[in-house]
Structures are given as structure tokens and as C-alpha cells.
C-alpha positions in Angstrom: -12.4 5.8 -5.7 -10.7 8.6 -4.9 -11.5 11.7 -6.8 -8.4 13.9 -6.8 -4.8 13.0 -8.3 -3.0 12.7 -5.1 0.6 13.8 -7.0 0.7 17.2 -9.2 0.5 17.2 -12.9 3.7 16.2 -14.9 5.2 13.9 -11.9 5.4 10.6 -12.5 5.9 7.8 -9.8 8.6 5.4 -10.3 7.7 1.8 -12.3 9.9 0.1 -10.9 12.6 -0.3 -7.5 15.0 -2.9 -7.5 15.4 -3.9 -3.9 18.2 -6.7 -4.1 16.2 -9.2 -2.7 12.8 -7.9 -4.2 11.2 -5.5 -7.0 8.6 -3.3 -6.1 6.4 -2.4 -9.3 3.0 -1.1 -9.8 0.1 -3.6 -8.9 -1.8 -5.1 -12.0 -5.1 -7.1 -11.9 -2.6 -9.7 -13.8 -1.3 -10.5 -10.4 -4.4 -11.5 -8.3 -3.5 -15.0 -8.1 -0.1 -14.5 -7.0 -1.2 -11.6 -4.9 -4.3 -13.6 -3.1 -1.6 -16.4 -2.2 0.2 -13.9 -0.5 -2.6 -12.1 1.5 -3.9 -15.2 2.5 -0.6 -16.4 3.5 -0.5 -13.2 5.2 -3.8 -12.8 6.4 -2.8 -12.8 10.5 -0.3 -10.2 10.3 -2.5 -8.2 8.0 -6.3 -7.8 10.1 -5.9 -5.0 11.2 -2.4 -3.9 9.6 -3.8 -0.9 7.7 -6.6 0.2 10.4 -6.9 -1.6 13.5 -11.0 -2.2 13.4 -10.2 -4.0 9.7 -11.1 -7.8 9.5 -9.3 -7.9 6.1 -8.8 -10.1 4.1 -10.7 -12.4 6.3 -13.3 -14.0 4.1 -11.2 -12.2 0.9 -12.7 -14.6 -2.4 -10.1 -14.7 -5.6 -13.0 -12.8 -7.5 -13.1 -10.1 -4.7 -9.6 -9.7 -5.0 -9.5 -9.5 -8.2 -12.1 -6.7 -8.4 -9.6 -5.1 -5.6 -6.7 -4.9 -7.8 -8.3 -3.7 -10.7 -9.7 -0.9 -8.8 -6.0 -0.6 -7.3 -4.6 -0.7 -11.3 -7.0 2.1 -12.1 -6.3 4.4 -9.4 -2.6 3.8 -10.3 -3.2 5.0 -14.1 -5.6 8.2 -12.7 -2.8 9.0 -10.2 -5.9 8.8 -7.3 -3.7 6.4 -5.2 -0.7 4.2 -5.7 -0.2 0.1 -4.7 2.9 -1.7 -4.8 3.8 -5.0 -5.3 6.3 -6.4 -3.8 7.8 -9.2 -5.8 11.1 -11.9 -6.0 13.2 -10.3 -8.6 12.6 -12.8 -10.8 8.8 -12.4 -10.2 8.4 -15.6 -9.4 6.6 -15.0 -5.8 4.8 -12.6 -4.1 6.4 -11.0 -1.3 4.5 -8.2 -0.1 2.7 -5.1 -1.2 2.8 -1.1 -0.4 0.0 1.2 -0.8 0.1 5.5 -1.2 -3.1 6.9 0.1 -4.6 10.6 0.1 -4.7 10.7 4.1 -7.8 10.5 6.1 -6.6 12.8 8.4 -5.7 16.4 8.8 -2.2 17.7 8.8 -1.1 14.7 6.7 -1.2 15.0 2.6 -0.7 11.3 2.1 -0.7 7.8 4.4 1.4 5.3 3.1 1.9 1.2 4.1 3.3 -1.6 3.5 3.4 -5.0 4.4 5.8 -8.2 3.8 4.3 -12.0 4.4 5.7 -13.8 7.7 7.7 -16.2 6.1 9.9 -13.5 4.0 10.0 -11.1 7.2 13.3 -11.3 8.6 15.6 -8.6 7.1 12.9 -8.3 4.3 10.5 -6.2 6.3 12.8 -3.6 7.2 14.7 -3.5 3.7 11.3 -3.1 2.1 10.1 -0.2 4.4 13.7 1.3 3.6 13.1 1.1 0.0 9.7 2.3 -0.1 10.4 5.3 2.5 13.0 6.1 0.2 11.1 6.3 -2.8 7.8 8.0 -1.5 10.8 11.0 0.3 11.5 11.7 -3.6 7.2 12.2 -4.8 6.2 16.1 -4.2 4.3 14.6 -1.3 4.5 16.0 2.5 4.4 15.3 4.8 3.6 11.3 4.5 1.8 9.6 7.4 2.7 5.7 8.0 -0.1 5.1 10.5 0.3 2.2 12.7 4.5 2.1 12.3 5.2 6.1 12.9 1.8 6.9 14.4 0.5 4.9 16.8 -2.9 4.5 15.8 -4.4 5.9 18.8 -2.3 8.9 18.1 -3.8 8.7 14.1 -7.8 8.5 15.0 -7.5 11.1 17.7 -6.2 13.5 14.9 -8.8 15.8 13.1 -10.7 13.9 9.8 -9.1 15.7 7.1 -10.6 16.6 3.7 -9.8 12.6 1.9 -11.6 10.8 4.5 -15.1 10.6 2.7 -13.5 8.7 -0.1 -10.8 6.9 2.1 -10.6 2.7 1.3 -8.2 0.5 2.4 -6.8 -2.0 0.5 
């Protein structure tokens, strides 16, 4: 866990973003099922994704995820780190999720991410990263790192470890 809140005291991240096409609301452990379809669905595009030495998910259990998006859930409610998900409007699927992380590295207060399953992609890719760009510009947050789409992550790990690394997790 991260042991700091990441926003100051009296902000409050938005619940929900109506994207058109998708909904991006906080994570909840009630969504593991629906959410382990997706990563597993996903789980090509996403080694690697959010740090390029990462196997994840490969060898991701329903119980281990499960255990990840309760911890995800509680760092939501303590304000420690925010994940997404990124859902049909009606709810009824799974698109995608985001993640707001204390950085890792220096000069960066926050590193954000997001990620949308290949068979949703086309169009729905960009329009999420639009979305969530857009809301993450409006938290007292800067500047925002999105390592590995505006850093290229040899450009990210030759930067200084800053002060969140020793409790940095990825998702």
C-alpha cells in the first residue's frame, strides 16, 4: 500500500465519466469477474503495459485478482492511489481500466495508465486516454507522468527514483 494520500485534503476525484461509448467509475472488488475476463482477454497487450520487465497477469488466478481489486478498492477510499474501470455504459462489459499512481520517479508527482482490451481498441483507445487525460488535468496533481505512451520507458527508468518508489505496485 501506499502510505501517503496522493490528492490534498478536501479534493475529491470524480465517480463517474461518461465517455459515450464507455463509463469510467471507480474499481470495486464487486467487479473481479468481469474485470479478470477482461485482463485475461487482454493479457498480450498488457505484459509489460505498465512496466516493461512485468509478466502480468500471466498466471493471474480469479482469487488473486480478486485480492488485487480489493487492495485497489481500498486505496481508492484512503485516497493512496486511484483505479478505473472502464465499462459499456450499460455495465454490461468490461472494457478497460486506468490506474493514478504516486510516481516512482523524481520530477513526477503522479504516473497515470490506462489500458483498453484488443477487441474494443479502435477509436476506443484513444477516446478513453482522451477522457481520462481530461479528467486527471482537472485533480491538483502535476505534473502527471504516463510512462510508456508520453515517456518512453527508457526515458522513465533512466530518471532519478523519487520519494514513492519503496511503496510503488503496479496493478
Amino acid at each position: 500500500m501506499y502510505r501517503r494520500p496522493l490528492l490534498p485534503p478536501g479534493f475529491a476525484p470524480p465517480l463517474r465519466v461518461e465517455g459515450g461509448a464507455f463509463t469510467l467509475r471507480p474499481l470495486r472488488l464487486a467487479d473481479a469477474e468481469s474485470d479478470f475476463e477482461a485482463v485475461m482477454a487482454s493479457a498480450a497487450t498488457l505484459r509489460g503495459a505498465m512496466d516493461p520487465d512485468s509478466r502480468w497477469p500471466e498466471g493471474l488466478t480469479l482469487h488473486e485478482n480478486r485480492v488485487d481489486l480489493g487492495w485497489h478498492e481500498r486505496e481508492f477510499t484512503q485516497g493512496h492511489s486511484f483505479a478505473y474501470t472502464v465499462v459499456a455504459p450499460d455495465e454490461s462489459r468490461t472494457l478497460g481500466c486506468a490506474y493514478v499512481y504516486p510516481s516512482d520517479r523524481a520530477g513526477f508527482a503522479a504516473m497515470a495508465f490506462w489500458w483498453v482490451r484488443p477487441d474494443s481498441r479502435e477509436g476506443l483507445d484513444a477516446a478513453v486516454g482522451a477522457a481520462f487525460r481530461a479528467m486527471v488535468a482537472a485533480w491538483p496533481l502535476a505534473p502527471v507522468a504516463y510512462p510508456g505512451r508520453d515517456q518512453p520507458w527508457a526515458a522513465w527508468r533512466a530518471l532519478p527514483v523519487g520519494p514513492g518508489a519503496a511503496h510503488a505496485a503496479t496493478p
